[in-house]
ZADO-1210 file (C-alpha; in nm, 4 decimals, padded with zeros to 6 digits):
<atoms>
<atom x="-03.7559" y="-01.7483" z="-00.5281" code="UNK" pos="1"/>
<atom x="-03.9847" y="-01.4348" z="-00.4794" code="UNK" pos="2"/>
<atom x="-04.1641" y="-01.3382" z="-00.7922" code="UNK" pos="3"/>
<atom x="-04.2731" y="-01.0398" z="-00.9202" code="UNK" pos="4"/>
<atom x="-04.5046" y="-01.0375" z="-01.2313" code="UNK" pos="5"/>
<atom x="-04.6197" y="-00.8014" z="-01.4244" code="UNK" pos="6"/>
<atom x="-04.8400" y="-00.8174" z="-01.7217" code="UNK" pos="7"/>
<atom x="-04.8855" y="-00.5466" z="-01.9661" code="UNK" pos="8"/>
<atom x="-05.1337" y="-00.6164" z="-02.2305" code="UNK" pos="9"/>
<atom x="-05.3924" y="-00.3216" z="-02.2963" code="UNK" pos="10"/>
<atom x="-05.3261" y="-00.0870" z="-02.6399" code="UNK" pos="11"/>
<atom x="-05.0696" y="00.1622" z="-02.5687" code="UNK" pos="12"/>
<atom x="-05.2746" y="00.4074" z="-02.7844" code="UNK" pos="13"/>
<atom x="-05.6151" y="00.3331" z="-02.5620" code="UNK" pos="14"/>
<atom x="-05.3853" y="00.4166" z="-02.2768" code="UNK" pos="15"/>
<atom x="-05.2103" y="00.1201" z="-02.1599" code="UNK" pos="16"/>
<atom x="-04.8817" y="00.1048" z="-02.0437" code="UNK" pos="17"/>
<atom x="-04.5186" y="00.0595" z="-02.2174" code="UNK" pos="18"/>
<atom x="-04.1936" y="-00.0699" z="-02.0537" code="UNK" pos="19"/>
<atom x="-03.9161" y="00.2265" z="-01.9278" code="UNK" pos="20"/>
<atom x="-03.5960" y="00.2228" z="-01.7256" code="UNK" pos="21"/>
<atom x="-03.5841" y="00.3550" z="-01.4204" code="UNK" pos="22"/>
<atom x="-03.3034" y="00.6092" z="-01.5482" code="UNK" pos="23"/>
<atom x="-03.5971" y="00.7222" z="-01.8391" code="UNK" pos="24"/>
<atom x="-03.8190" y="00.7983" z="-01.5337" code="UNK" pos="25"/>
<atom x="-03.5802" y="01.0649" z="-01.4271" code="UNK" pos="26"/>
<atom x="-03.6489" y="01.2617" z="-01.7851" code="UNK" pos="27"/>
<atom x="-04.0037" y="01.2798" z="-01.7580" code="UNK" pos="28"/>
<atom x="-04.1146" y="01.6179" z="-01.7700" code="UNK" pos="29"/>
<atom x="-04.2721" y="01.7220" z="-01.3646" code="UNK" pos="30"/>
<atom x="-04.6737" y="01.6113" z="-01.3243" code="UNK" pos="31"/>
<atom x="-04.8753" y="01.8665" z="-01.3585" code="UNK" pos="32"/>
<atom x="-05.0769" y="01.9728" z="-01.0189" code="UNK" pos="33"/>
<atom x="-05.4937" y="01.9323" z="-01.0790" code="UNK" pos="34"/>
<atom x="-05.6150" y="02.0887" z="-00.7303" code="UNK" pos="35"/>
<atom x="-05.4938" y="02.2609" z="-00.4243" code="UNK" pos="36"/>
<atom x="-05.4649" y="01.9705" z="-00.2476" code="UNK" pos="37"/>
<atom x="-05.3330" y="01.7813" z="-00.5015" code="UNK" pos="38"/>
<atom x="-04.9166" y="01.6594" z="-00.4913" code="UNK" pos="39"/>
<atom x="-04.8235" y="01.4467" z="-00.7154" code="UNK" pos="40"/>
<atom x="-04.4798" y="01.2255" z="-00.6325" code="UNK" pos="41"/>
<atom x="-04.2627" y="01.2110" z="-00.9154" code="UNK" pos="42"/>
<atom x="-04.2408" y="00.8446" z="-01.0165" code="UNK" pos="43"/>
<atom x="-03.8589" y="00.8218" z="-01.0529" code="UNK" pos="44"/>
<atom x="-03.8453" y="01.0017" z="-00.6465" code="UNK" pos="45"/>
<atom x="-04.1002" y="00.7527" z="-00.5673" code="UNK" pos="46"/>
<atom x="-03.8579" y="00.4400" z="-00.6502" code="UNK" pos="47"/>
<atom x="-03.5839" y="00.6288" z="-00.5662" code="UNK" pos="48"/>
<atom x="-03.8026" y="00.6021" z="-00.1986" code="UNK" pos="49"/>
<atom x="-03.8477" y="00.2527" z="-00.2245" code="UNK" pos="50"/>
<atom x="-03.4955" y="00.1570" z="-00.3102" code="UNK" pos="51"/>
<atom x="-03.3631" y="00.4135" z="00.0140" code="UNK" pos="52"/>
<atom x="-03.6161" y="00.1998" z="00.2272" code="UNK" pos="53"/>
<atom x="-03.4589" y="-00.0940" z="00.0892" code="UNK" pos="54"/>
<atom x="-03.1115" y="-00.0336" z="00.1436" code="UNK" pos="55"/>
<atom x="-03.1790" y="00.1281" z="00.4720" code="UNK" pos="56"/>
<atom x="-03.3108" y="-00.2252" z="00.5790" code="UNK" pos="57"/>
<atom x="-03.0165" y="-00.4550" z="00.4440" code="UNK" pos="58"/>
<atom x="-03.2388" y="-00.5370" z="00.1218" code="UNK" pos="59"/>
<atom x="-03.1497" y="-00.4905" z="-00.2507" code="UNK" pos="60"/>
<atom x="-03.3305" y="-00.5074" z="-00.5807" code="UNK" pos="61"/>
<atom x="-03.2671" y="-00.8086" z="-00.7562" code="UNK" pos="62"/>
<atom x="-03.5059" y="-00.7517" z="-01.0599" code="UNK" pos="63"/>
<atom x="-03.6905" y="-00.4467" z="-01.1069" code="UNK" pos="64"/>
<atom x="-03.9378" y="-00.3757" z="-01.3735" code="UNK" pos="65"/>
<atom x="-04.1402" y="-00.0409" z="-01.4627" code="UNK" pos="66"/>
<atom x="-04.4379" y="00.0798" z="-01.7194" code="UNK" pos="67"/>
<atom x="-04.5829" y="00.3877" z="-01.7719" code="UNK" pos="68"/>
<atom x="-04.8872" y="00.4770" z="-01.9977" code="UNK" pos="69"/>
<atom x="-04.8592" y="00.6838" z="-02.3091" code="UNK" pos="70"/>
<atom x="-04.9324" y="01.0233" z="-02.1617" code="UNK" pos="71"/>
<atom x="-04.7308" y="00.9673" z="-01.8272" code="UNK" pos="72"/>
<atom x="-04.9679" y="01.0010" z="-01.6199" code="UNK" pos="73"/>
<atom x="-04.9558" y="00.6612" z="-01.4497" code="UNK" pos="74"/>
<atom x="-04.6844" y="00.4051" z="-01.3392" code="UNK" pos="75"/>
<atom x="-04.6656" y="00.0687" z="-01.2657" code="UNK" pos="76"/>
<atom x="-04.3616" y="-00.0943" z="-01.1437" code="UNK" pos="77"/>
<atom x="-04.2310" y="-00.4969" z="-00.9624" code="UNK" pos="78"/>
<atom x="-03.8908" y="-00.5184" z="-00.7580" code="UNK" pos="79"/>
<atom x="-03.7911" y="-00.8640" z="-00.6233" code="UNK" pos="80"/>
<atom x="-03.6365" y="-00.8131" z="-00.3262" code="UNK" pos="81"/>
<atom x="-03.3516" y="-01.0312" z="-00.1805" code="UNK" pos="82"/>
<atom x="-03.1078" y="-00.9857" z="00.1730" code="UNK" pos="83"/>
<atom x="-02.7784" y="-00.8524" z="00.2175" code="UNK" pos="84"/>
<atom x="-02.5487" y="-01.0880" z="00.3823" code="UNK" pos="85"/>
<atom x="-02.5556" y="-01.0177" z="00.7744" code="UNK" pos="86"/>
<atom x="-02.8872" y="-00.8729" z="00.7474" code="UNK" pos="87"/>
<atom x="-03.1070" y="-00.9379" z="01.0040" code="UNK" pos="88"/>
<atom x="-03.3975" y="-00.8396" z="00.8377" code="UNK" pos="89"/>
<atom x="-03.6744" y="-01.1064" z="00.8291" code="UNK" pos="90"/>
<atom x="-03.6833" y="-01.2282" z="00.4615" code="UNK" pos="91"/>
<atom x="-03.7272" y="-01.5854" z="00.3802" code="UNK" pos="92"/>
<atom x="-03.4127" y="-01.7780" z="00.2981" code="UNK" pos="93"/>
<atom x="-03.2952" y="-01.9934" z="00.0221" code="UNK" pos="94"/>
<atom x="-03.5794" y="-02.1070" z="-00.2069" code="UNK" pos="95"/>
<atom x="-03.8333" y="-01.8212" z="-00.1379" code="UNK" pos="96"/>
<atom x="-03.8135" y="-01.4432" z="-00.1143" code="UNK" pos="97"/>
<atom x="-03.9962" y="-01.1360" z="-00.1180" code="UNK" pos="98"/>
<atom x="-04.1645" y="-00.9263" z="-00.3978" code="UNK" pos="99"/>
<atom x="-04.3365" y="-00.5952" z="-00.4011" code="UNK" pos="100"/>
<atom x="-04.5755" y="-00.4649" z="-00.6525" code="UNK" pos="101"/>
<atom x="-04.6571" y="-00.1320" z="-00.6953" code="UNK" pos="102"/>
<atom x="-04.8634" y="00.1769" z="-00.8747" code="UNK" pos="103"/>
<atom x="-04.9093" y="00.5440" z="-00.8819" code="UNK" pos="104"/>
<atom x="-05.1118" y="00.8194" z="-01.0515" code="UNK" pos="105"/>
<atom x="-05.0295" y="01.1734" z="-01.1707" code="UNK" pos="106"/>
<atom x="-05.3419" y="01.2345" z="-01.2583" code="UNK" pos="107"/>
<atom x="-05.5490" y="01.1086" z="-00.9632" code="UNK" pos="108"/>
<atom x="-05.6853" y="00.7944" z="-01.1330" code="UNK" pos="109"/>
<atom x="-05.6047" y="00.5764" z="-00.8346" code="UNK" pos="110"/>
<atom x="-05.3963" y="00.6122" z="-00.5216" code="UNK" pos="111"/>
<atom x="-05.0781" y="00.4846" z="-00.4750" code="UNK" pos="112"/>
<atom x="-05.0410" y="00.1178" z="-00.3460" code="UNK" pos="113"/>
<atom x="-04.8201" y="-00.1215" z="-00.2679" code="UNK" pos="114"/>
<atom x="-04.8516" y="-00.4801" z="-00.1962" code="UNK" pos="115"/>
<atom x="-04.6056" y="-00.7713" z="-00.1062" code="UNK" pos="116"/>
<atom x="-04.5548" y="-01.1501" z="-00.0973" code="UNK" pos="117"/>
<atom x="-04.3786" y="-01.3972" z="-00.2273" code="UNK" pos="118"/>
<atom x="-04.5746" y="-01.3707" z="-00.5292" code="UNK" pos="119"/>
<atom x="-04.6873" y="-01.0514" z="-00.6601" code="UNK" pos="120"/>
<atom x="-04.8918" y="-00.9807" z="-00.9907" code="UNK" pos="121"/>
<atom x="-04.9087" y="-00.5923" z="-01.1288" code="UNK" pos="122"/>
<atom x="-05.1536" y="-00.5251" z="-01.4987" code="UNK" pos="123"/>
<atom x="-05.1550" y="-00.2319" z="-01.6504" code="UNK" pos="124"/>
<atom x="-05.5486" y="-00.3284" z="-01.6633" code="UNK" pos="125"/>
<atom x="-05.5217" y="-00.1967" z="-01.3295" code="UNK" pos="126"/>
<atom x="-05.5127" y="-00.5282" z="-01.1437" code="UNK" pos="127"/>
<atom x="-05.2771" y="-00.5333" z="-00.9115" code="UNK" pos="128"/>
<atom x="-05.2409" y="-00.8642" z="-00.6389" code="UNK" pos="129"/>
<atom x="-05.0118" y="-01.0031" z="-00.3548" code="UNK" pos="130"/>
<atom x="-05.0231" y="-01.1813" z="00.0018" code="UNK" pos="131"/>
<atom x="-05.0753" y="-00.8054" z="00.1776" code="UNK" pos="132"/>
<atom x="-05.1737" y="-00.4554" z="00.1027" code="UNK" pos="133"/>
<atom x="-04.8482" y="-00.2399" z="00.2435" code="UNK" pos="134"/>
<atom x="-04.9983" y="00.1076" z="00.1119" code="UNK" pos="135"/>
<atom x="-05.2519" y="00.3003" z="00.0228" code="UNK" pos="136"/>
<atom x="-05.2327" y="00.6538" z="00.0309" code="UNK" pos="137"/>
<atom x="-05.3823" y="00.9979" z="-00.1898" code="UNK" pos="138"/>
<atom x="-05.1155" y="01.2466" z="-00.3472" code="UNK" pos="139"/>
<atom x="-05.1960" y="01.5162" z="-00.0913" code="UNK" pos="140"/>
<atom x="-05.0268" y="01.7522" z="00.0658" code="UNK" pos="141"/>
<atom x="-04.8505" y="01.6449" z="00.3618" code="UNK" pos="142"/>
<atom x="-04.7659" y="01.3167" z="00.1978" code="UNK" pos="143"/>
<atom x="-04.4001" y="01.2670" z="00.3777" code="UNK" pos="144"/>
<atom x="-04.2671" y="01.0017" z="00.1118" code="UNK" pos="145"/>
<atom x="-03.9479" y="00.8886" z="00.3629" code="UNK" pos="146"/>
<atom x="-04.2233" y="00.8394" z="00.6445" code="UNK" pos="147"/>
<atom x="-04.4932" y="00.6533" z="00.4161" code="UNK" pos="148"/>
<atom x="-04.1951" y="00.4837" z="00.3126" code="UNK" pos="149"/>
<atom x="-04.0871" y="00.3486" z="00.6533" code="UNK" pos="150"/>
<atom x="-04.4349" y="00.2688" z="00.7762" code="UNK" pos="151"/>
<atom x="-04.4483" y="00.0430" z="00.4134" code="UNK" pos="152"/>
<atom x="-04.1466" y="-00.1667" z="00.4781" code="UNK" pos="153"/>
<atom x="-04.2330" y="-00.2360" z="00.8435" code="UNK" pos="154"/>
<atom x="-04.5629" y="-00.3780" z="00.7417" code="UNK" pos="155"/>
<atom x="-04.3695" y="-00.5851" z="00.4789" code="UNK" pos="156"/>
<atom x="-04.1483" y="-00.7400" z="00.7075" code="UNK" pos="157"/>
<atom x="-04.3793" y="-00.8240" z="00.9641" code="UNK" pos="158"/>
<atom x="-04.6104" y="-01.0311" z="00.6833" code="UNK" pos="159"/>
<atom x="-04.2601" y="-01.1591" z="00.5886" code="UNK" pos="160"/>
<atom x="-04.1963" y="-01.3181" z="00.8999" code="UNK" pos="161"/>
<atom x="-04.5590" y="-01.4675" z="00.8765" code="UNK" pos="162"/>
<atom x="-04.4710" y="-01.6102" z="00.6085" code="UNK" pos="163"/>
<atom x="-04.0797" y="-01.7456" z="00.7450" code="UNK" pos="164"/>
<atom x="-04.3223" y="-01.9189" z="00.9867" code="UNK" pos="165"/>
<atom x="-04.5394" y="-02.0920" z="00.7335" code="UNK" pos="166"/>
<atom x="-04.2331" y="-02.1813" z="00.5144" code="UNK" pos="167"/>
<atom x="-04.1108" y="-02.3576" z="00.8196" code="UNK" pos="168"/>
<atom x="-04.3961" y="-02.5514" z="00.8794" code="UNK" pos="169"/>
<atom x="-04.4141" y="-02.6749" z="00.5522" code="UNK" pos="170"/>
<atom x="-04.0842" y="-02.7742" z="00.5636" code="UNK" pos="171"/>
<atom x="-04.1224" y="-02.9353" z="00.9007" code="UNK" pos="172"/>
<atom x="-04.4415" y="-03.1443" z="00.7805" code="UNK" pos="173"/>
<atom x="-04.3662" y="-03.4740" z="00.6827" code="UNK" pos="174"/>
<atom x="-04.6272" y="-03.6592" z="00.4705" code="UNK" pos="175"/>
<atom x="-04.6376" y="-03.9729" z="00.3721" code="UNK" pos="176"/>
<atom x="-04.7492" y="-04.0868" z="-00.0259" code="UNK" pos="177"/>
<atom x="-05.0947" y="-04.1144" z="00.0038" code="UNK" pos="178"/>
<atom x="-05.1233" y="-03.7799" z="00.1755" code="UNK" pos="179"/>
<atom x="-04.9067" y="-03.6221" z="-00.0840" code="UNK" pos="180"/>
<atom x="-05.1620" y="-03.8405" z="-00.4140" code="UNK" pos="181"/>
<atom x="-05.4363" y="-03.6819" z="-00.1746" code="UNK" pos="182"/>
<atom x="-05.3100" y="-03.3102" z="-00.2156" code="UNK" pos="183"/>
<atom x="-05.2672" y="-03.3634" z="-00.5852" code="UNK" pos="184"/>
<atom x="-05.5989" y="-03.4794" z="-00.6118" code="UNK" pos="185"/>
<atom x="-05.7841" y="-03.2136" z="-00.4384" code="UNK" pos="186"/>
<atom x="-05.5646" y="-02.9721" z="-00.6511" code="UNK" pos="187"/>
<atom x="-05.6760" y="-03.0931" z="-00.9621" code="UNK" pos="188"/>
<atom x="-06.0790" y="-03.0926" z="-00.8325" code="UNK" pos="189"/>
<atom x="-06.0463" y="-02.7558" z="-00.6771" code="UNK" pos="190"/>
<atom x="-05.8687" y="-02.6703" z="-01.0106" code="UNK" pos="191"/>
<atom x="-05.5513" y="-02.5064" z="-00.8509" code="UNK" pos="192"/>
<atom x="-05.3783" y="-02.6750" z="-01.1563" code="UNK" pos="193"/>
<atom x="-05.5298" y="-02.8047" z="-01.4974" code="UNK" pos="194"/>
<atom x="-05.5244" y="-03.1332" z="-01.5360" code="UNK" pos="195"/>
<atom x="-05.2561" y="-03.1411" z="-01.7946" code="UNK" pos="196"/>
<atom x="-05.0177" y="-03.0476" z="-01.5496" code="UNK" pos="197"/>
<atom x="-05.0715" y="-03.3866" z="-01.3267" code="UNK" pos="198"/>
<atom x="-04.7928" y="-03.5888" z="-01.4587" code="UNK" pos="199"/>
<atom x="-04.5767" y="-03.3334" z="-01.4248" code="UNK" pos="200"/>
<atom x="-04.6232" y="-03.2454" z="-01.1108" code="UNK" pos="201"/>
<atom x="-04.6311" y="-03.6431" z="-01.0152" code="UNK" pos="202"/>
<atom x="-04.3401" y="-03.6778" z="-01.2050" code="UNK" pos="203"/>
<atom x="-04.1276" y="-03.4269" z="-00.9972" code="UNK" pos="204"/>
<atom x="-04.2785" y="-03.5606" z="-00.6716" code="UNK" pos="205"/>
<atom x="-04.2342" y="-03.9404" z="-00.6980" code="UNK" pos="206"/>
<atom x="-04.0299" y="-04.0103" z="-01.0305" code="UNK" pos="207"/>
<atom x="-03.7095" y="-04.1356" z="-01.0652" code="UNK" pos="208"/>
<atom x="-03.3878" y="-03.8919" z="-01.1120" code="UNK" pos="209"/>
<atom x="-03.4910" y="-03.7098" z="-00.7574" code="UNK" pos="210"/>
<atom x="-03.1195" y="-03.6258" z="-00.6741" code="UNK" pos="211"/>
<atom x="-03.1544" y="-03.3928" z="-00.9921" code="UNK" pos="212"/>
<atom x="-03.4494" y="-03.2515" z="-00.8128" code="UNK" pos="213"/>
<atom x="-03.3059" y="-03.2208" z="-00.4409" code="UNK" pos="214"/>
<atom x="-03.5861" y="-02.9142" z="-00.3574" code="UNK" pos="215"/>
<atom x="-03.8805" y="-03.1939" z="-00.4211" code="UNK" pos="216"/>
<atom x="-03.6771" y="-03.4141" z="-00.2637" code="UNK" pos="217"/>
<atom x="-03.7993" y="-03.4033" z="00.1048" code="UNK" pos="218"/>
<atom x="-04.0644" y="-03.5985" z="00.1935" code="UNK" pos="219"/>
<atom x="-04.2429" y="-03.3184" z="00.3356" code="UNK" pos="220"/>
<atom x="-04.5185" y="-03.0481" z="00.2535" code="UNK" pos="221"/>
<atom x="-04.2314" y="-02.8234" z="00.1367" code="UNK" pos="222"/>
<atom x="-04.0903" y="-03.1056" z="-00.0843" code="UNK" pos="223"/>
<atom x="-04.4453" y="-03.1062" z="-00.2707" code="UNK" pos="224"/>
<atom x="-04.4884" y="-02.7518" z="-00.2605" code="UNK" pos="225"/>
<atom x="-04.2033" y="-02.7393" z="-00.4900" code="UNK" pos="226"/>
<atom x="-04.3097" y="-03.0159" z="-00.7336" code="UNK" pos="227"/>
<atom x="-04.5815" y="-02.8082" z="-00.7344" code="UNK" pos="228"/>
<atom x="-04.4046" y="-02.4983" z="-00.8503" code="UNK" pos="229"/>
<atom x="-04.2144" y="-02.6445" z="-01.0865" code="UNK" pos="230"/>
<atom x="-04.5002" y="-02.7471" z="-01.2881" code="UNK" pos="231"/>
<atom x="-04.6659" y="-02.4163" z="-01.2793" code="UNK" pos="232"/>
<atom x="-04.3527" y="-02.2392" z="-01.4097" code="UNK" pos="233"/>
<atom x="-04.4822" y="-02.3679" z="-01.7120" code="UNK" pos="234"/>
<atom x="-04.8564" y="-02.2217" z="-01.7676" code="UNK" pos="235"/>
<atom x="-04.8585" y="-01.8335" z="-01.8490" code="UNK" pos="236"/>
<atom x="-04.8404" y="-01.4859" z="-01.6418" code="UNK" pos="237"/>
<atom x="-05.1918" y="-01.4859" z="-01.5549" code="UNK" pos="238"/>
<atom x="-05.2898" y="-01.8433" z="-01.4766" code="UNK" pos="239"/>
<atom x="-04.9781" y="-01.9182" z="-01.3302" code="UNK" pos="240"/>
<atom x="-05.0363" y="-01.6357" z="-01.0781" code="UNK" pos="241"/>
<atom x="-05.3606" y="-01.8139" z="-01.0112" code="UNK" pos="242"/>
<atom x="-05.2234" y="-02.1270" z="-00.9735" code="UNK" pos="243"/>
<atom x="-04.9754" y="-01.9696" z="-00.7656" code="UNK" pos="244"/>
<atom x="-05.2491" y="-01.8296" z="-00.5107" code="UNK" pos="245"/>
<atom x="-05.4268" y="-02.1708" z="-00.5262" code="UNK" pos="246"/>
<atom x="-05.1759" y="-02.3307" z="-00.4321" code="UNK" pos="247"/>
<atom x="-05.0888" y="-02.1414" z="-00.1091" code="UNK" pos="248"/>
<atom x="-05.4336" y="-02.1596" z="00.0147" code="UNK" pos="249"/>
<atom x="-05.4192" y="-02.5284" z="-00.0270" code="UNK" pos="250"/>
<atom x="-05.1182" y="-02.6148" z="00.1241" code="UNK" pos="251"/>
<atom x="-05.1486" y="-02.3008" z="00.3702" code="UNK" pos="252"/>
<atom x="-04.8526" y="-02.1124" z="00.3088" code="UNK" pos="253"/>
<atom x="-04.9720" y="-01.7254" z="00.2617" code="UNK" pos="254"/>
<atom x="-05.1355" y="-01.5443" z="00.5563" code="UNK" pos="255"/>
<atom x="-05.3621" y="-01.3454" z="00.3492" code="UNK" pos="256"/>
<atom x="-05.4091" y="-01.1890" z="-00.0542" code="UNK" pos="257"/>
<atom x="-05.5212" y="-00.8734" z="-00.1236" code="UNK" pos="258"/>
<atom x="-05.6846" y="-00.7966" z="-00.4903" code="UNK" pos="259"/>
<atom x="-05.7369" y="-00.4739" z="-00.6777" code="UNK" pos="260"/>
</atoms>
């Protein structure tokens, strides 16, 4: 499945961020305006945006998760995003997805941005990563949030149908045991994974029980991918994103990552 992560883990009172519902965003008091060009977007309008963009394009929020720092003056928020049925929009299927992390600033600290992939990673130490940068755009006047909105999404679907493609390559690469011992090897020397995850990720690949495993079951790039994943589930936030992003580039499954 798509991923969204997000990692909060600076001091409140130094001015990191805190978890709030979306309906708590509505009760924030209106940003204050530092310039004459200045416009700050109202963070509960802005995911009120996203979500209208969303629907509009036979999507819905499946997990959605929001922080804002002590004084309100920035946000940080994840959705996961998964399809309506009869949607024809171009997420992957079964077994992947598509996340989108995001941020915004009241108080002109950073513009707001979007990015999108199957894994996304938002910190309120301003770090902010995914497989493609959707947005990146000043509160100015003559910010149209409905148009920034649809530019966004069409840029996310057309990296999401990049990545359909590589999903279906991987699935459509069959490898036999030595190449798949090969790929774990190089992971562990290019230190994708530690090393303390080898058994498990042998284990899920090649031991016994594989009916209770039927996603590692194929004998294919995908199959491995997934033995892969499974393993990694089990490190932390932060180095599991890593391995995450390691682990694409290896086996070739994102078209791109963009860091902040």
């Amino acid at each position: 499945m798509a991923q969204a992560q997000m990692m909060l883990h600076a001091d409140e009172k130094k001015g990191g961020a805190a978890p709030i519902s979306r309906d708590a965003l509505a009760n924030l008091p209106d940003p204050e305006v530092l310039g004459s060009r200045h416009r700050p977007i109202r963070f509960n309008r802005l995911v009120e945006a996203i979500q209208m963009e969303a629907d509009a394009r036979g999507l819905f929020v499946m997990k959605e998760q929001y922080a804002i720092t002590r004084d309100n003056g920035r946000l940080f928020g994840t959705m996961d995003l998964g399809i309506r049925e009869g949607s024809e929009a171009p997420i992957p299927g079964e077994g992947t997805g598509m996340a989108i992390g995001f941020r915004s600033a009241s108080d002109q600290s950073f513009t707001l941005q979007m990015v999108a992939g199957n894994r996304v990673f938002v910190c309120d130490n301003l770090a902010l990563s995914g497989d493609v940068m959707a947005l990146k755009r000043k509160h100015t006047i003559g910010l149209e949030l409905e148009e920034v909105m649809a530019g966004t999404f069409d840029r996310l679907l057309e990296h999401s149908g990049k990545l359909i493609r590589s999903v279906e390559t991987l699935q459509a690469h069959e490898i036999s045991d030595i190449q798949a011992r090969s790929v774990i090897y190089r992971a562990l020397v290019e230190k994708v994974i530690p090393l303390k995850l080898f058994h498990d990720v042998h284990a899920a690949y090649f031991g016994p029980g594989i009916e209770d495993r039927p996603d590692c079951a194929p004998r294919t790039a995908w199959g491995l991918h997934n033995a892969f994943t499974r393993a990694i589930k089990g490190l932390g936030v932060a180095p599991g994103w890593e391995a995450n992003v390691g682990l694409g580039r290896l086996l070739g499954l994102r078209s791109g990552r963009e860091d902040n």
